[in-house]
N, C-alpha and C positions, 0 to 999 in steps of 0.2 A: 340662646342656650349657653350656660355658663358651665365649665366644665372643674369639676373639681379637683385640684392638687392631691395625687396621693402620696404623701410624703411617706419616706423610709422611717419606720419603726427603729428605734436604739439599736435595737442586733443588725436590722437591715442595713446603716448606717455605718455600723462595727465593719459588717462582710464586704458592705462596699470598698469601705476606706483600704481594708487590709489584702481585698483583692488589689486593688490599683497598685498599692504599695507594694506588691508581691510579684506582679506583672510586671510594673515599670521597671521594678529594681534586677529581676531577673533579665528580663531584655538589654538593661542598659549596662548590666557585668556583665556578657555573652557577648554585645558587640565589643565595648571595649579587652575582653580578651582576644576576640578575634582581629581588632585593628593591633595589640601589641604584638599577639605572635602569629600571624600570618599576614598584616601589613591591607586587611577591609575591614570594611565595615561589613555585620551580619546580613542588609541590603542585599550586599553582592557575592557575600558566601549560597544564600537563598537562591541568588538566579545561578550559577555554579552549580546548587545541587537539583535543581529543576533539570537546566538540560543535559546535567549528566544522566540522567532517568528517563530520559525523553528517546523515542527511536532513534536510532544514528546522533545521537546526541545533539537534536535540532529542533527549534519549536517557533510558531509562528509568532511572532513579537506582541502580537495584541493577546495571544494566546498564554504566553510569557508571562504578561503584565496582569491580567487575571489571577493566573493560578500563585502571583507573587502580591497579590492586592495594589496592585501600584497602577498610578496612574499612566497614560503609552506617553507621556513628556517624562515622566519621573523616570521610567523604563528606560526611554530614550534615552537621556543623561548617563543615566549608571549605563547604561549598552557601549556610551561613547567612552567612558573611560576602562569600562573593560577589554574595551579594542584593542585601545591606547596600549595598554598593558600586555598585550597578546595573548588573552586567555578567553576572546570569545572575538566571531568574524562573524559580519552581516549580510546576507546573501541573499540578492531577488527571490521573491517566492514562484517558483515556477509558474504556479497555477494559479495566480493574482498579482497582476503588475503594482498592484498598488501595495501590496503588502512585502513584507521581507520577513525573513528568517533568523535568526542567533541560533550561533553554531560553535559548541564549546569545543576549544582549539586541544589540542594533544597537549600544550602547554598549562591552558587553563583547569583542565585535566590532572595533570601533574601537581598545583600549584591545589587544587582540589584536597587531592590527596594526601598532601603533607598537611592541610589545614583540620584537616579530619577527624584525626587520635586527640588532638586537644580541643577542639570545640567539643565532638562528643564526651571526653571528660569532662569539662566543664557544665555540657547539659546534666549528667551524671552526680558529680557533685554541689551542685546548686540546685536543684530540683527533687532527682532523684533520690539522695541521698538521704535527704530529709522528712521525707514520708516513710510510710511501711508501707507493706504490697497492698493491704486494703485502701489505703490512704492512693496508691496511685492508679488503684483501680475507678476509687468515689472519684477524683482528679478527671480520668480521663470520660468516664461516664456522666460527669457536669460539664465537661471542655464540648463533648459531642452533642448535648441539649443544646446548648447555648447556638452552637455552630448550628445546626439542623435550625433552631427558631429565626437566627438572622439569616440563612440562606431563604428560606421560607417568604421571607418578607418582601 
């Protein structure tokens, strides 16, 4: 059985190109403002805002790595340097010897917090700004298809 190529149509082809180039470039302003004015990459702002949100501000490190799509070595890595830096502390999981915890430190907290006002401006003026309110309502109502069909699979 031969399966046939369904190649993108001209517009298909337009949306792709201009999604990628819209994603990449948004993502890759975002982190580099977040490494010049708060000193990470957006990697590590993301596990920052994870277990600020998480009860007691703790979350099970495979659990972590999931809701951050990373892999638990890539996890690991950034876990170790956010140690390093004392904005996040790794703690047996009570109720699984094999598993541990990250647990964002009061510092890391703090260091949250100052990073906050300007990365949210920056989502604001790079994204938001540039749509109208229908524009980022069709936005979020294509972001949540797309999400739901790859969760899906």
């Amino acid at each position: 059985m031969v399966l046939m190529t369904r190649w993108l149509d001209p517009d298909e082809q337009r949306t792709w190109r201009a999604f990628l180039s819209a994603s990449r470039g948004l993502m890759e302003t975002l982190d580099r403002e977040l490494q010049r004015d708060a000193g990470m990459p957006h990697a590590y702002y993301e596990i920052l805002v994870r277990l600020s949100e998480a009860p007691d501000r703790r979350m099970r490190m495979s659990e972590l790595a999931t809701e951050t799509a990373s892999s638990r070595s890539r996890l690991s890595h950034a876990a170790a340097r956010l140690e390093a830096a004392g904005w996040i502390r790794r703690e047996e999981c009570p109720t699984d010897r094999r598993g541990q915890l990250a647990v964002l430190t009061e510092q890391g907290f703090a260091t949250l917090a100052a990073a906050a006002p300007g990365h949210v401006e920056g989502v604001r003026r790079h994204l938001f700004d540039a749509l109208s309110p229908a524009q980022v309502d069709q936005l979020r109502r294509i972001s949540e298809a797309i999400a739901d069909h790859l969760n899906a699979s």
